[in-house]
Structure formats: C-alpha cells, structure tokens
C-alpha positions, 0 to 999 in steps of 0.5 A: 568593622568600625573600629575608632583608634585614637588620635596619634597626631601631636599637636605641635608642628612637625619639624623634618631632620635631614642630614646635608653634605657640606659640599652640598652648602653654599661657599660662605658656610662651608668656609666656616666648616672646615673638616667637617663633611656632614650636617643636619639640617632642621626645616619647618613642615612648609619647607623653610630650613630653621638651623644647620647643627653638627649632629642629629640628636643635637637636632631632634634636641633643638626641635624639641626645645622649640616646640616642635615634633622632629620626624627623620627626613632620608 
C-alpha cells in the first residue's frame, strides 16, 4: 500500500520546553530566585537556552510569539 499522508512538519523552527530545578543553575540566578525551586527553560533546536521563565504555559506563550513551535522536552 502507497498510501501519501500529508506533510505534518510546521514550517517554524522548533523551540524544546523543559522544565530546570533552580539548584540545577548557576549561583548568580539562583540568587535572583529566591523561593522558587522550579523554572523553564526554553532552547532552540541546536541546543542554545533562549529564556529561563516562571511557568510552562508562560514558555509555550514566549515560543510562540517568537515564531517558533514549542514541543515538551521531560
């Protein structure tokens, strides 16, 4: 069976959203974190981190105002 399906890949550049302990960062954010224990981070496909925000619709939010398609890294 040849069956054609139609092309799902978006055109914009994927942008992963994972979520970062702030223990995990280094000393001088984590100072400017205090009380909070979780962040997203938000990376370009190639790996670079492009913004640290509060929450994860925040991130998707930020991806998407940018252009780019937000996919869920765990």
């Amino acid at each position: 069976m040849d069956t054609k399906f139609p092309n799902l890949t978006s055109t914009r550049p994927i942008a992963y959203v994972r979520p970062v302990q702030v223990a995990d960062l280094p000393d001088d954010i984590q100072e400017q974190l205090e009380g909070v224990t979780q962040m997203y981070a938000i990376h370009h496909e190639e790996g670079d981190q492009l913004a640290l925000v509060s929450n994860r619709t925040m991130a998707f939010v930020m991806a998407r105002q940018n252009d780019f398609e937000p996919v869920s890294v765990h």
